[in-house]
C-alpha positions in Angstrom: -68.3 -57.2 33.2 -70.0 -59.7 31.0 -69.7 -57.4 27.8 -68.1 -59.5 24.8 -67.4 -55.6 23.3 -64.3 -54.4 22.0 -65.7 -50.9 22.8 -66.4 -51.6 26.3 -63.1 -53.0 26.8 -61.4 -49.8 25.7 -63.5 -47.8 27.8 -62.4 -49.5 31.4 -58.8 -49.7 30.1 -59.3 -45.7 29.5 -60.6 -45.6 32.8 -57.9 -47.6 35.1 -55.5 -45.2 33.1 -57.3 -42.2 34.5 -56.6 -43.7 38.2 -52.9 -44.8 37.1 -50.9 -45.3 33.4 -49.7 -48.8 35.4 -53.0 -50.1 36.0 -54.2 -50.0 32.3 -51.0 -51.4 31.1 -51.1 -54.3 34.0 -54.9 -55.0 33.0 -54.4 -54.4 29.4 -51.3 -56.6 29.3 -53.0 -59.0 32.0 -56.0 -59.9 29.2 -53.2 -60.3 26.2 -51.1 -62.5 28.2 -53.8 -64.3 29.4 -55.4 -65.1 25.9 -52.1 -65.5 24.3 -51.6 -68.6 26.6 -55.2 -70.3 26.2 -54.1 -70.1 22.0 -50.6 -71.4 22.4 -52.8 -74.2 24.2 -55.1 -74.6 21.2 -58.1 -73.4 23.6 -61.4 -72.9 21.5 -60.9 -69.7 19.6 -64.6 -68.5 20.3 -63.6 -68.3 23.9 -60.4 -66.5 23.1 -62.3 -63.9 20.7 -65.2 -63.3 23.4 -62.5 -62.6 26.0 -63.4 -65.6 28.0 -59.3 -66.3 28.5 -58.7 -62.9 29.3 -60.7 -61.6 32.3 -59.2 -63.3 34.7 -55.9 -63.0 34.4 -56.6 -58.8 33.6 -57.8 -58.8 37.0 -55.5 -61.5 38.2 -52.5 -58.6 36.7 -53.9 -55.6 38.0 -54.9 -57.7 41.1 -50.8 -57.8 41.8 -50.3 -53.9 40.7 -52.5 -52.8 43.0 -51.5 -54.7 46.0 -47.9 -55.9 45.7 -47.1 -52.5 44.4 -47.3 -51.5 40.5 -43.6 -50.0 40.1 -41.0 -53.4 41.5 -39.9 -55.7 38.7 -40.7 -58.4 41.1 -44.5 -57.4 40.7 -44.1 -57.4 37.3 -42.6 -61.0 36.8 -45.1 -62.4 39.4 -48.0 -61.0 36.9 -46.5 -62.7 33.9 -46.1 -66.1 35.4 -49.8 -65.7 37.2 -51.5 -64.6 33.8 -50.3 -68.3 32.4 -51.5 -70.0 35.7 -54.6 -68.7 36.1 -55.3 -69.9 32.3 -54.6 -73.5 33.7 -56.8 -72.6 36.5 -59.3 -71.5 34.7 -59.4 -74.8 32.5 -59.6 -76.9 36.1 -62.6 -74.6 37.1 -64.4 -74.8 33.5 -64.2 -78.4 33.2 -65.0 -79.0 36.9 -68.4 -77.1 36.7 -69.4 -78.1 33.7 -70.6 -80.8 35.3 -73.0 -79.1 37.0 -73.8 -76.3 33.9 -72.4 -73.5 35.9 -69.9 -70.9 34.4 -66.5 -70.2 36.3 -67.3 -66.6 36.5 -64.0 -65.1 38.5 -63.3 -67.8 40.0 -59.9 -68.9 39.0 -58.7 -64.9 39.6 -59.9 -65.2 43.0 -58.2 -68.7 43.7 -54.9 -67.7 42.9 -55.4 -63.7 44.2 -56.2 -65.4 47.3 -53.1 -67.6 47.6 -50.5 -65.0 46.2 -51.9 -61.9 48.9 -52.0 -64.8 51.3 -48.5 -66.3 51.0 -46.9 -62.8 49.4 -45.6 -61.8 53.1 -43.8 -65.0 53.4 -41.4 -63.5 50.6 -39.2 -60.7 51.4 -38.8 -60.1 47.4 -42.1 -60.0 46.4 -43.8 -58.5 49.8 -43.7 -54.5 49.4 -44.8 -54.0 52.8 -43.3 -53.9 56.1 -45.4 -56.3 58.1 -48.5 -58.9 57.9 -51.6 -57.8 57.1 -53.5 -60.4 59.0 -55.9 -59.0 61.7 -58.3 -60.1 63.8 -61.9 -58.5 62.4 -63.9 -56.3 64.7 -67.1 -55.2 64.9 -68.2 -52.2 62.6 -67.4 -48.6 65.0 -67.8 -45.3 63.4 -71.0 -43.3 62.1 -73.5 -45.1 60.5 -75.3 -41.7 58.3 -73.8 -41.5 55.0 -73.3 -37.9 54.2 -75.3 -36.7 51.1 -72.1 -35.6 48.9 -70.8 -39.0 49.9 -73.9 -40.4 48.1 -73.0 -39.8 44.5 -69.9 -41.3 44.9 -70.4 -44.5 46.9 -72.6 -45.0 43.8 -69.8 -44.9 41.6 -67.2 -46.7 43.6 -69.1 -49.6 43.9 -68.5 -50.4 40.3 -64.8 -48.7 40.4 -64.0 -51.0 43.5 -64.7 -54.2 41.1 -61.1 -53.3 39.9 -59.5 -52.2 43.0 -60.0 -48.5 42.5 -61.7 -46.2 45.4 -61.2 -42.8 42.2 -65.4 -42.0 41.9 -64.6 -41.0 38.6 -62.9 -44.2 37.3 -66.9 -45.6 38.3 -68.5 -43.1 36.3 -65.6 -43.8 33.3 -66.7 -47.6 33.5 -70.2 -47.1 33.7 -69.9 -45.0 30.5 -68.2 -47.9 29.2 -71.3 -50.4 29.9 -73.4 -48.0 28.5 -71.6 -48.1 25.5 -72.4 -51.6 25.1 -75.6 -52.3 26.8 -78.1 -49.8 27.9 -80.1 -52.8 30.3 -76.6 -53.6 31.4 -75.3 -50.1 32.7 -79.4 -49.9 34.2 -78.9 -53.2 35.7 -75.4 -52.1 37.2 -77.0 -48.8 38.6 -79.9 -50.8 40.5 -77.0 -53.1 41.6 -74.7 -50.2 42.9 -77.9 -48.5 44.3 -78.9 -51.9 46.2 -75.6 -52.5 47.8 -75.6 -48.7 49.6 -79.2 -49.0 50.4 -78.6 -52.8 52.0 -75.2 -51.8 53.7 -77.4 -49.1 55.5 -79.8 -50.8 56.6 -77.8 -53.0 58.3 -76.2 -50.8 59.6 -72.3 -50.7 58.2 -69.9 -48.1 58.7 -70.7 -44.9 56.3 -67.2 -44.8 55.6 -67.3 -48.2 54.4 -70.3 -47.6 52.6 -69.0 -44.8 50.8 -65.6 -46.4 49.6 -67.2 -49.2 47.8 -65.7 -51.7 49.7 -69.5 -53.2 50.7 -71.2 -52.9 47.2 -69.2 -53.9 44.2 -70.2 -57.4 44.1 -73.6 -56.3 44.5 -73.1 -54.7 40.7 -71.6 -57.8 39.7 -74.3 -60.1 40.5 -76.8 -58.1 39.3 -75.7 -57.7 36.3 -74.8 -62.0 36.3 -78.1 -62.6 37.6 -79.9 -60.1 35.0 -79.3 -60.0 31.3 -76.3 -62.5 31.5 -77.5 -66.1 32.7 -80.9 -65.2 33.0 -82.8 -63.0 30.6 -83.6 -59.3 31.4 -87.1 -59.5 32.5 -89.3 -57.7 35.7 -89.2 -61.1 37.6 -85.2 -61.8 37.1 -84.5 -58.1 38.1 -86.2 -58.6 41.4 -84.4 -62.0 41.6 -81.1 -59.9 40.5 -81.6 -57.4 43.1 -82.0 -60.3 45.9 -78.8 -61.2 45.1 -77.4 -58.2 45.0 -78.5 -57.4 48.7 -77.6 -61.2 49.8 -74.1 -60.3 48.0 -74.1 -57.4 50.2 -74.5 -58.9 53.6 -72.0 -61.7 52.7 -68.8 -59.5 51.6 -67.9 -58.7 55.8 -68.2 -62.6 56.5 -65.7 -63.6 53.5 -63.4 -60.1 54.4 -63.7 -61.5 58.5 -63.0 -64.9 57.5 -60.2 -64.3 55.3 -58.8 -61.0 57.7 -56.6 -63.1 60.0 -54.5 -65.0 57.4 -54.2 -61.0 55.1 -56.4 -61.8 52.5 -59.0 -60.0 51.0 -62.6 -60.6 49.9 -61.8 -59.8 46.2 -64.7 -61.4 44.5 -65.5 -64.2 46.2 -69.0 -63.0 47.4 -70.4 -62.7 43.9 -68.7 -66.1 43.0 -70.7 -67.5 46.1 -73.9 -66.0 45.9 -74.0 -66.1 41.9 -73.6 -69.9 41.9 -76.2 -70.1 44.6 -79.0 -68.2 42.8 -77.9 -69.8 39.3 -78.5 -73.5 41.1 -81.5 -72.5 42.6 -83.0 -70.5 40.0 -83.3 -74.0 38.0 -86.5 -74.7 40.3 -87.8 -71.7 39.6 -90.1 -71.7 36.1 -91.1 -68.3 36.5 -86.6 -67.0 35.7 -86.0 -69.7 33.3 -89.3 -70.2 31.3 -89.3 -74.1 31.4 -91.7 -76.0 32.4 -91.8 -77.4 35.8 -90.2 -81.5 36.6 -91.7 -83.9 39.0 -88.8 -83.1 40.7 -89.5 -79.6 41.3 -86.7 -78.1 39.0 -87.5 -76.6 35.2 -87.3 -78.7 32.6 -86.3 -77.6 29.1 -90.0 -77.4 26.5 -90.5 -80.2 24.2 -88.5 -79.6 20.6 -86.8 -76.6 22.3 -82.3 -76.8 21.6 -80.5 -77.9 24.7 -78.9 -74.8 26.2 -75.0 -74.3 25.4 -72.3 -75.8 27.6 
């Protein structure tokens, strides 16, 4: 959640344990695992302190409990050995788009959560479920009004759903959590969470997917990504923020559609995509990054200003 706060982090783990014990001991020990590895490989310790080893392979782990079922010792083991791949991963990914300036975000997590879910039915002892997942998508059926009492908590899924969760209450636990942090960040994450339901009705999605969260917790991710994180909190990068969020929106059923006849799932890919897509572009825009404009229409750092951290 882009929140280098101890507090914060307490908070979600508090909250998965309010859905399920398991899940805040699979995240929990997801993020220690995770960091443990990047030391034992002599990783910079700043990223190790600021939990930059540790996100993705917390969501990599809890990725697994949720889907491959919390409770079998094969689930377990599979965590433990992803954790230590995904910090390998996650070096590829850094290095790679460093070339470029852009941050990995959860890309390595969704990598490998994309091949495990995808190839997990090809292993009887790691596949809880009786058959393939894979489907053919179809188009959206079902009412389109989203009941008024559903309102509240479609709000709060679509920050619960970022870890896998569909509990309205573990959303309200984590946005607690970022506003124990940041106040712009849990405001950024509510015009994010509010964007996604209002874009998923106007185009017309299912209410039922609307009020699960399925549809709008990549919408809070990129705002808050677009807003506060890689571009400062200001009027203009909230607007840009919220553009995202909507585009996010619109492109979760394509990745879900795309990825529905080989059983995967959309995870966060369409905040990877769209974040990396505004971050590019927003370089040609003066008016998010405060540099002056090049000849060749992107922003140039000001004259004597420090060259922006790797």
């Amino acid at each position: 959640m882009f929140l280098a706060d101890a507090r914060a982090g307490a908070a979600f783990c508090l909250a998965l344990g309010a859905a399920d014990w398991r899940y805040g001991a699979y995240a929990l020990g997801g993020a220690v695992l995770g960091s443990s590895t990047a030391r034992l490989l002599h990783v910079a310790r700043a990223r190790v302190e600021t939990g930059l080893e540790g996100f993705n392979s917390c969501l990599l782990a809890l990725c697994f409990a949720v889907f491959l079922d919390a409770g079998r010792p094969s689930t377990v083991l599979l965590a433990t050995a992803g954790c230590a791949v995904v910090t390998v991963v996650t070096a590829a990914v850094v290095r790679l788009l460093r070339v470029w300036n852009l941050p990995s975000l959860t890309l390595p997590y969704c990598l490998l959560a994309s091949a495990v879910t995808i190839a997990a039915p090809a292993f009887g002892r790691i596949w809880p479920h009786g058959g393939s997942l894979a489907a053919l998508p179809g188009a959206a059926s079902g009412a389109t009004a989203l009941p008024p009492g559903e309102l509240g908590r479609a709000f709060f899924r679509n920050l619960s759903q970022i870890f896998f969760l569909d509990e309205w209450y573990v959303g309200l636990l984590l946005l607690a959590g970022l506003l124990l942090a940041s106040r712009t960040a849990a405001l950024v994450a509510c015009a994010g969470s509010a964007t996604g339901i209002l874009t998923a009705w106007a185009l017309g999605a299912p209410a039922a997917r609307i009020a699960d969260g399925t549809l709008g917790y990549n919408a809070v991710l990129v705002a808050l990504a677009l807003c506060g994180v890689f571009l400062t909190a200001a009027p203009a990068t909230l607007l840009y923020a919220l553009l995202g969020a909507a585009t996010a929106t619109a492109v979760t059923p394509a990745v879900a559609h795309l990825l529905a006849p080989s059983g995967g799932h959309a995870f966060t890919w369409p905040f990877v995509l769209t974040t990396l897509a505004f971050l590019t572009a927003a370089r040609s825009f003066p008016r998010l990054t405060g540099r002056a404009p090049g000849a060749d229409g992107t922003s140039r750092q000001p004259a004597g200003a420090p060259a922006p951290a790797a």
